[in-house]
C-alpha positions in Angstrom: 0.0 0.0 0.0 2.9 1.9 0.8 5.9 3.2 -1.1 8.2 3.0 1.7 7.8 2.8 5.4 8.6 4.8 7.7 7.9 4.4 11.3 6.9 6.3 13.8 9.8 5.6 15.8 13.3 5.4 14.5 17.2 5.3 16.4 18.0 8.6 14.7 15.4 10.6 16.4 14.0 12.0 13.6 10.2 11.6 12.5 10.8 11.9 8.9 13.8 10.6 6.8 12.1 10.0 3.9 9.0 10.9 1.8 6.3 7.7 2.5 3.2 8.3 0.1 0.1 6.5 -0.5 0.7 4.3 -3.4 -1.8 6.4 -5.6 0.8 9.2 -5.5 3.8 7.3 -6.7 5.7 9.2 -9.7 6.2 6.5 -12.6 9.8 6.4 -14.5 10.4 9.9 -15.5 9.7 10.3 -19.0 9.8 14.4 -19.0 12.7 17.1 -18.5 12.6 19.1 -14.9 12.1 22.1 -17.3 9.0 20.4 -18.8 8.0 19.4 -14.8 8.5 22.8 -13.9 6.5 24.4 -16.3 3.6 21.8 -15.6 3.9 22.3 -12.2 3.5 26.4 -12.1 0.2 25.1 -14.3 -1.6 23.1 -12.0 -0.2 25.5 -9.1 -2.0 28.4 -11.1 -5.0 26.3 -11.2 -5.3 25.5 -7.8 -4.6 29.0 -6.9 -7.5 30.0 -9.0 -9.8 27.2 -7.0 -8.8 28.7 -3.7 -6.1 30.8 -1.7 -6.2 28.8 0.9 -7.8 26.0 3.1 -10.2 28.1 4.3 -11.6 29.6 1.1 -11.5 26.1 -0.4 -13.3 23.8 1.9 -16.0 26.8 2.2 -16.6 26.9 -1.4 -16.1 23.3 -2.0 -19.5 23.3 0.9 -21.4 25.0 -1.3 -20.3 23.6 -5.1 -19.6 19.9 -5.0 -18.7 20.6 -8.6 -15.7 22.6 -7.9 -14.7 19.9 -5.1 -14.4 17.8 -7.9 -12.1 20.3 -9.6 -10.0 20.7 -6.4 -9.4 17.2 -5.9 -8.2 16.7 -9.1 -5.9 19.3 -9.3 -4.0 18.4 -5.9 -3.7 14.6 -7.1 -2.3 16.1 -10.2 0.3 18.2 -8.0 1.0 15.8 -6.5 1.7 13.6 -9.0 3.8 15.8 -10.7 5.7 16.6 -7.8 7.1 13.3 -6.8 7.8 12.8 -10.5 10.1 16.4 -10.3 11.4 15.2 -7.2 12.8 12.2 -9.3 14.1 13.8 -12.2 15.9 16.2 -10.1 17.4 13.6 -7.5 15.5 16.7 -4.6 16.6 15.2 -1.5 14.4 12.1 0.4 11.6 13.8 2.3 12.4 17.4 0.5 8.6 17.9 -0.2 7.0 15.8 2.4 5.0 18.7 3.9 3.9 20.0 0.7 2.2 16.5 -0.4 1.3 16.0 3.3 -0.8 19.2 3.4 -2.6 17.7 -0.4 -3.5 14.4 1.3 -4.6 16.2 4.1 -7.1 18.4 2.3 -8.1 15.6 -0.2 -8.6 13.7 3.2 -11.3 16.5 4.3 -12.8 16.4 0.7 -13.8 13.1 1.6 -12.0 11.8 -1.6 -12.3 7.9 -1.5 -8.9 6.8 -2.4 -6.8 9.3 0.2 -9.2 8.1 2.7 -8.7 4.5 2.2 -5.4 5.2 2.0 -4.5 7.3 5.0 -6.4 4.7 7.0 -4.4 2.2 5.7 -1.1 4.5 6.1 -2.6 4.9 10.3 -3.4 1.2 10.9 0.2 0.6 9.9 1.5 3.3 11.8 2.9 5.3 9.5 4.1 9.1 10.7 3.3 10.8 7.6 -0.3 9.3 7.1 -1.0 9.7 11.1 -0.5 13.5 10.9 -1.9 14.3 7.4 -5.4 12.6 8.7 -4.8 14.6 11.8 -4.7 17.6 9.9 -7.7 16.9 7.5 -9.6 16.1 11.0 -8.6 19.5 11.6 -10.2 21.1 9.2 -13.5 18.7 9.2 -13.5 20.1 12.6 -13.2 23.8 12.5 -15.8 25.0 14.4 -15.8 22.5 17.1 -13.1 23.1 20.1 -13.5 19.6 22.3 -12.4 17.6 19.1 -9.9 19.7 17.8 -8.5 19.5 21.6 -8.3 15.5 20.8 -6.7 15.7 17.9 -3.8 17.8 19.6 -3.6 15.3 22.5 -2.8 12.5 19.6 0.0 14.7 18.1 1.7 15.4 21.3 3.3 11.9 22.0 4.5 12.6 18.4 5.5 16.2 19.6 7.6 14.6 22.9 9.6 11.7 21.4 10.4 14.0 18.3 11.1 17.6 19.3 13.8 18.0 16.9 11.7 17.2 13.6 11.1 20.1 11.3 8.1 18.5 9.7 6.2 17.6 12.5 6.8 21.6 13.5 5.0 22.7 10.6 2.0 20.7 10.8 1.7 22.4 14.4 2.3 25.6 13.1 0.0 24.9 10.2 -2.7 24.0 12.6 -2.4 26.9 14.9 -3.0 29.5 12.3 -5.4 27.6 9.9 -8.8 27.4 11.5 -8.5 26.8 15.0 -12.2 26.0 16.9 -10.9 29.2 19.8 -8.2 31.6 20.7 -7.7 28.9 23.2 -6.9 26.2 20.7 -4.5 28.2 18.8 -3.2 29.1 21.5 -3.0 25.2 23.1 -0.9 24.1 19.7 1.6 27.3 20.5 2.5 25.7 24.2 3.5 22.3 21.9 5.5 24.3 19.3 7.7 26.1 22.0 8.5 23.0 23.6 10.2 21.8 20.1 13.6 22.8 19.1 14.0 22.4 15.5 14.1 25.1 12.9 10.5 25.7 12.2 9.7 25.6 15.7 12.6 28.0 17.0 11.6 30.7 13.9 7.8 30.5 15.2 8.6 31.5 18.4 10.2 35.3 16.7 7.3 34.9 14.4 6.0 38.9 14.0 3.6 39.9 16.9 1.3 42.7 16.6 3.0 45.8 17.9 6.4 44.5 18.4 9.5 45.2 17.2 10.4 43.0 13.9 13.2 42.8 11.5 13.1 40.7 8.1 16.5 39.1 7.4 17.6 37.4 4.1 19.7 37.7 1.0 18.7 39.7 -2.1 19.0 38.4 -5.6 21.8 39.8 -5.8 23.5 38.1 -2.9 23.6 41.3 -0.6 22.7 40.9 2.5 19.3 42.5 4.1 18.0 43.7 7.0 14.2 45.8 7.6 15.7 47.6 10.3 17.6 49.3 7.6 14.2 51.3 6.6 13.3 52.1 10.2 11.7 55.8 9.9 9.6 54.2 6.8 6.7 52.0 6.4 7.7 49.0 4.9 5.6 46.2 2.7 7.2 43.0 2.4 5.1 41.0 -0.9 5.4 37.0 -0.4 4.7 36.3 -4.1 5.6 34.0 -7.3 6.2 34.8 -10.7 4.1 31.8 -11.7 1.3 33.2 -9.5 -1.2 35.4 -11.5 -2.2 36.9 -9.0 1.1 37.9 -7.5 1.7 39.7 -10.9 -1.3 42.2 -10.8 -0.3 42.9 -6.3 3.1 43.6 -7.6 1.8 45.8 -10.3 -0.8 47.3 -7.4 2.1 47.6 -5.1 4.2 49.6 -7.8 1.5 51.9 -8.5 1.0 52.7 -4.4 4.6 53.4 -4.4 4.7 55.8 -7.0 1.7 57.4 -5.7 3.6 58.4 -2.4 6.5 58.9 -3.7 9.0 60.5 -1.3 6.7 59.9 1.5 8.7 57.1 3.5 7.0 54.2 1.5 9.1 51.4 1.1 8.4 47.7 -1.0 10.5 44.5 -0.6 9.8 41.2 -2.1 9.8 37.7 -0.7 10.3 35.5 -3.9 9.1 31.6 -4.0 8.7 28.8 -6.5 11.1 29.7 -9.0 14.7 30.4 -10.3 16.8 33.5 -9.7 16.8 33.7 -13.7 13.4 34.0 -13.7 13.2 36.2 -11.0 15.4 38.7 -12.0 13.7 38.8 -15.7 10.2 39.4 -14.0 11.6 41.9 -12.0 13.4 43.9 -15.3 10.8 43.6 -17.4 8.0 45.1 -15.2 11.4 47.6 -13.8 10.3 46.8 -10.4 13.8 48.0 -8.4 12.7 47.5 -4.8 15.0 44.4 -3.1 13.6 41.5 -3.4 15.0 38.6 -0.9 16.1 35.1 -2.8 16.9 31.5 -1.1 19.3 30.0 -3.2 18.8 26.7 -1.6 15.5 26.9 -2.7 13.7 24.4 -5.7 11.6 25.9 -8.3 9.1 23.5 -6.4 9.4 25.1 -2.9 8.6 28.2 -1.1 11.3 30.7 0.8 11.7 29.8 4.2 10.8 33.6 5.3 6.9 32.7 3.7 6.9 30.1 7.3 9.4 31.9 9.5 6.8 35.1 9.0 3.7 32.7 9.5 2.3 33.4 5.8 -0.4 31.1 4.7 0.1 31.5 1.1 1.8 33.3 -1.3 0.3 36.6 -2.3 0.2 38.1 1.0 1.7 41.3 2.6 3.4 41.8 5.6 3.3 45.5 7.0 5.7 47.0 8.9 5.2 51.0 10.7 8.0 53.4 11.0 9.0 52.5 14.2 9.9 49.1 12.6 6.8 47.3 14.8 4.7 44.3 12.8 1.6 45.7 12.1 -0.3 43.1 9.9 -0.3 40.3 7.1 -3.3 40.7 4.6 -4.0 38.2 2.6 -4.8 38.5 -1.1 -8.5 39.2 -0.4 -7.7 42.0 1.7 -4.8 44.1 -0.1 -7.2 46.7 -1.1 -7.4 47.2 2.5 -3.8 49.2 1.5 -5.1 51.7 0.2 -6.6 53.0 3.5 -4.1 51.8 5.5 -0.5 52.7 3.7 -1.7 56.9 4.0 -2.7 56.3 7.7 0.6 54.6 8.3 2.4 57.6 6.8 1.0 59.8 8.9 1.3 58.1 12.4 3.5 59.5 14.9 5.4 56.5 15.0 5.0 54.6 18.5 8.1 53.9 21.2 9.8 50.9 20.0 9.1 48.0 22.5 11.7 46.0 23.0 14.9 45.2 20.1 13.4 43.7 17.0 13.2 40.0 16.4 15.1 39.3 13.7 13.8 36.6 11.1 15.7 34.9 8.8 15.1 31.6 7.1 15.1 28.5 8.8 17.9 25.7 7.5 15.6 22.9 6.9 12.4 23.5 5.7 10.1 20.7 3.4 8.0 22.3 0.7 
């Protein structure tokens, strides 16, 4: 049922070595370039986008239009699909995209789609880590507005949470959970008190996550291999765009974003960019041809499959998103793509707000070492 087992205890410590995936997901012999993958990939990642930013927005849509469950469904087997295949071709290494496809099977899971739910249950009964948590996770979501069972669900990942406090994986799940439809406050705030106790990357950048009011400092490398820091810009108001190339969306907020800049031009406005899912290459071409000079922060280490490390470290739910930073270099808000018009009203408050006492020093952010997308 399984492509490869991997148990829920191992001598190393870790929870996830490599990627196990339900046997519907395996990638046959590659037949296609990574340049042909790629460009299928950015495809179906376009379509899915177009289905629904997020969890959220999906499973309440999908509610309402069983049609365009359908159309979900078979857009994140295709993703997946592709994205072992990618993984393949390109030799990524073992367990390099294990949270992506775990977050797919997870919401496929709470689509009620036969053949993940067979085969989680299979993956569970067989005590398998990664089927354990992406059921937990679907159970999440089938549970969103009820507290007592979303409580039960935590109590089964914190075992998980104990024996393996060093696992990166594991850490996102928790962190995915804690921001993505949480029953209460309390909940959320229940699946924080699990995530401090870990010590791996994820779980270490979570805890200087931005906080609303406090000091915060965005840390990364530009394109162009100089090194960056926010707290540069303190005195301005500062808009950091998590977005893709291969996102259409991301191509009309950059646009938007361009537009408010030039608008309040020599008015303390500043733009930076968070790139994902894609090459410096095609970057840097996006960037030119739309002559969009603001700096705009690239992880080398990066696939053209995966996200930037800062799109977790700064708790972003998906690309497309804007993080908002006040003069006095305090986090002031994320707003996601169904709120950016929201900027508008907000960026000329922000420029003329007597900026506030800093707090405390900044937390500085930078991207975690091992993160799987």
């Amino acid at each position: 049922m399984r492509g490869q087992t991997i148990p829920l205890m191992c001598a190393c410590g870790v929870l996830f070595v490599a990627a196990a995936v339900p046997a519907f997901g395996q990638a046959k012999a590659p037949l296609r370039s990574a340049k042909e993958l790629q460009l299928d990939l950015g495809d179906v990642y376009r379509e899915i986008d177009s289905l629904g930013s997020n969890p959220t927005v999906i499973l309440t849509i999908c509610a309402a239009k069983p049609e365009h469950a359908a159309k979900v469904i078979a857009a994140l087997k295709k993703r997946r699909t592709l994205t072992l295949e990618y993984a393949r071709v390109t030799n990524a290494p073992a367990g390099s995209n294990t949270f992506d496809i775990l977050w797919g099977d997870a919401l496929l899971y709470a689509l009620h789609d036969d053949e993940t739910v067979k085969a989680l249950d299979a993956g569970v009964k067989a005590q398998h880590a990664d089927a354990k948590l992406a059921q937990a996770v679907g159970n999440w979501y089938l549970n969103a507005t009820k507290a007592e069972e979303q409580s039960k669900i935590l109590d089964s990942l914190r075992p998980l949470a104990k024996s393996f406090p060093a696992d990166d994986t594991l850490a996102r799940v928790l962190i995915h959970l804690a921001g993505t439809l949480p029953a209460k406050p309390e909940i959320a705030a229940a699946v924080d008190e699990v995530i401090f106790k870990l010590r791996s990357p994820s779980a270490l950048h979570y805890k200087n996550m931005p906080r609303a009011g406090k000091p915060f400092a965005l840390v990364g490398t530009q394109l162009d291999g100089q090194a960056f820091s926010s707290a540069k810009l303190k005195g301005k108001i500062v808009l950091v765009h998590f977005w893709s190339p291969e996102h259409t969306p991301s191509r009309a907020e950059a646009a938007a974003l361009k537009k408010l800049l030039d608008d309040n031009k020599g008015k303390g406005l500043e733009v930076v960019g968070v790139v994902s899912m894609c090459t410096a290459a095609e970057a840097s071409r996006f960037l030119s041809e739309n002559k969009y000079t603001w700096p705009e922060l690239f992880d080398s280490h990066m696939t053209p499959t995966q996200y930037h490390p800062l799109v977790l470290a700064c708790n972003v739910i998906e690309n497309n998103e804007v993080l908002v930073l006040d003069r006095a270099g305090n986090y002031r808000v994320t707003l996601g793509r169904e709120q950016l018009a929201d900027l508008d009203t907000l960026v000329p408050k922000l420029l003329v707000e007597k900026p506030a006492a800093a707090t405390g020093p900044a937390t500085a952010t930078a991207p975690a070492t091992q993160l799987f997308h």
